[in-house]
Each structure stands twice: as C-alpha cells, then as structure tokens.
C-alpha positions as CSV (number, residue, x, y, z in Angstrom):
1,X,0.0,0.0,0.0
2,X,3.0,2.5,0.8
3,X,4.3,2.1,-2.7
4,X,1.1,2.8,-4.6
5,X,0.0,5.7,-2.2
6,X,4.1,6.8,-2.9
7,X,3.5,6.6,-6.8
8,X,0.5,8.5,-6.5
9,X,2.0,11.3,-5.0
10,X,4.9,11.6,-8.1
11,X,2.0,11.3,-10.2
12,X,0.1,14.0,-8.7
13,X,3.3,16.2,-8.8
14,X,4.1,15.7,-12.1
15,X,0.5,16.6,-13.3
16,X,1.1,20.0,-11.3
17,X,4.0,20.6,-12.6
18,X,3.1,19.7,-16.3
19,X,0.0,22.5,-15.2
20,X,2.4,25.0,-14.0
21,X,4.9,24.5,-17.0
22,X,1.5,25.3,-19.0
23,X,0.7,28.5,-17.8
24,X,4.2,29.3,-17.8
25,X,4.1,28.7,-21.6
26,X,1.2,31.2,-21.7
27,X,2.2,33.9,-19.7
28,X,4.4,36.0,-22.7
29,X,0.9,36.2,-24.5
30,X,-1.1,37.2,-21.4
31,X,0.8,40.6,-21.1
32,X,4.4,39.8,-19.1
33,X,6.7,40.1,-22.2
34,X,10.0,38.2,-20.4
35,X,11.5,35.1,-21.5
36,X,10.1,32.7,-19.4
37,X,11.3,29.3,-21.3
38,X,14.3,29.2,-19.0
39,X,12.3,28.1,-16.1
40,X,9.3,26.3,-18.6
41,X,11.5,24.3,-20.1
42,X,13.2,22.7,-16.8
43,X,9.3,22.2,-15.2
44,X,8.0,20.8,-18.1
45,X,11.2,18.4,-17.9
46,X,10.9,17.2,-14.4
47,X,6.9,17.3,-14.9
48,X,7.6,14.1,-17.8
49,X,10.4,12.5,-16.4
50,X,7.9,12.0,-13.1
51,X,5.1,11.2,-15.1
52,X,6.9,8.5,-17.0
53,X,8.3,7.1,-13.6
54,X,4.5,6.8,-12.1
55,X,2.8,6.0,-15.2
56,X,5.7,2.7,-15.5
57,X,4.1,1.6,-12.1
58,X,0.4,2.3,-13.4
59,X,0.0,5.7,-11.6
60,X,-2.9,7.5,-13.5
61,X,-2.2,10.8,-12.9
62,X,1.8,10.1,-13.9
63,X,0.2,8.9,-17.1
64,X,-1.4,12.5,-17.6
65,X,1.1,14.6,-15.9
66,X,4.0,12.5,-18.7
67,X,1.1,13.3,-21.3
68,X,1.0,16.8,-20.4
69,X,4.9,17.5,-19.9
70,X,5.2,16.0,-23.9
71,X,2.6,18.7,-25.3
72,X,4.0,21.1,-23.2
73,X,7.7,20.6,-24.3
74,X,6.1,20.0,-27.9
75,X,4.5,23.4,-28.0
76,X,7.4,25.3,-26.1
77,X,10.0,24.1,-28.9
78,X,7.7,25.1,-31.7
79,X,7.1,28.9,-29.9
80,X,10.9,29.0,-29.5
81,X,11.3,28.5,-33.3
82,X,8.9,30.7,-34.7
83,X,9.5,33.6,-32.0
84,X,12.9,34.2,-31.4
85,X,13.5,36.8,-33.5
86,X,10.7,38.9,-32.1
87,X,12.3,38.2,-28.8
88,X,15.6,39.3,-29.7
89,X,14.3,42.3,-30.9
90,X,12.6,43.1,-28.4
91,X,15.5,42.3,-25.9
92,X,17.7,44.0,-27.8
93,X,15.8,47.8,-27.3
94,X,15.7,46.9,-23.7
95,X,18.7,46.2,-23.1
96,X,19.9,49.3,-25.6
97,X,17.6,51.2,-23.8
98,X,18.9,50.6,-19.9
99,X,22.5,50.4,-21.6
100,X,21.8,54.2,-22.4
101,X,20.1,55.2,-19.7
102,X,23.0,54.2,-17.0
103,X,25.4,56.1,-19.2
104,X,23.9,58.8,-19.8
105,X,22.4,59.3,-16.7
106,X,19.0,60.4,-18.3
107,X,15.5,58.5,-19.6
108,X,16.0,57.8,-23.9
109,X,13.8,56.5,-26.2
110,X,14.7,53.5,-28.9
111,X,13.4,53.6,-32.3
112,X,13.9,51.0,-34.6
113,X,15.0,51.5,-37.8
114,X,15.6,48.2,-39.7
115,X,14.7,44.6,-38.0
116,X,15.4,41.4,-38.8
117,X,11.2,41.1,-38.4
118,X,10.9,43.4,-41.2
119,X,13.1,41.5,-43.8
120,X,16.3,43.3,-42.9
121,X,19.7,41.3,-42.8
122,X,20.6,43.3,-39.7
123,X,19.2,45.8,-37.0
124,X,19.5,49.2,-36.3
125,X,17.9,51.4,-33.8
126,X,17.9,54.8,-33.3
127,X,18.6,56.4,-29.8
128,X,17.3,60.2,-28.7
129,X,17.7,61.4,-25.4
C-alpha cells in the first residue's frame, strides 16, 4: 500500500507541474513580455520525467502529468522557433535602452529603424535622449 500511495503522489506532482509549465508557456501572451522558457523548459522536464516514472508503475495521474509534460515541451520548442527573433528584438531595445540610460544618466527612447522582423539582414535602432 505504501508504494502505490508513494506513486500516487509523483504522479500528482508531475500533473502540477506539467499544469504549472503550461501557464508558464502562456504567460508571454497574457501581457508579461520576459523570457520565461528558462524556467518552462526545466518544469515541463521534471513534470515528464515524473510522469513516465509513475505511469511505469500504473500511476494515473503520472500517465497524464507524462502526457502533459510531452505537449508542453512540444508546444514550447515550436514557440521557440517561430518567436525568437521577435524576442531578440525586443531584448535588444531593452537592453539598448537601460544600456543608455546608466550612461547617460537620463531617460532615452529607442526607435527601430531596420529589423530582422521586417526582412532586414541586420538591425539598427535609433537612440534620442
């Protein structure tokens, strides 16, 4: 009985986590605009790895939380390809941005003048202050 009740319990932690890595996924879209795959990815990791372990000894909810952790890692890679150049744009202002900022010791504004989005080959910004 200790063993099952012990399975259970992975189970029921890996379909948490597969739930957590889930929203985590979302998140970007809902209105925080951070990378948040470096902590996704990991969760979504441990979330499968779990669920295979209790699904092997016929936990249920292992067998959803591995099924979950799969989509989730599924989806992630396929955002991570199609988005990364709109993230690297994006990072790349705000990090221009506070770059500026702490040398010049005043608020500036970024304006992009070519992106990689846009067809260019490279990116330039423009920086007033």
């Amino acid at each position: 009985m200790l063993e099952k009740d012990e399975h259970t319990c992975i189970g029921i932690a890996s379909l948490i986590l597969g739930i957590v890595g889930i929203i985590l996924m979302f998140l970007p879209w809902i209105g925080l605009f951070f990378r948040i795959d470096i902590l996704t990815i990991p969760i979504t990791i441990i979330a499968t790895v779990l669920g295979y372990f209790a699904w092997k000894y016929g936990d249920y909810y292992g067998y959803v939380g591995f099924l979950i952790g799969i989509i989730t890692l599924i989806f992630m890679i396929i955002i991570l390809i199609l988005t990364t150049p709109v993230y690297f744009e994006i990072g790349s202002v705000g990090f221009n941005k506070q770059l500026f900022e702490i040398i010049l010791d005043k608020p500036v504004n970024i304006e992009i003048v070519k992106s990689i989005i846009n067809g260019s080959d490279s990116c330039e910004f423009i920086v007033k202050f």
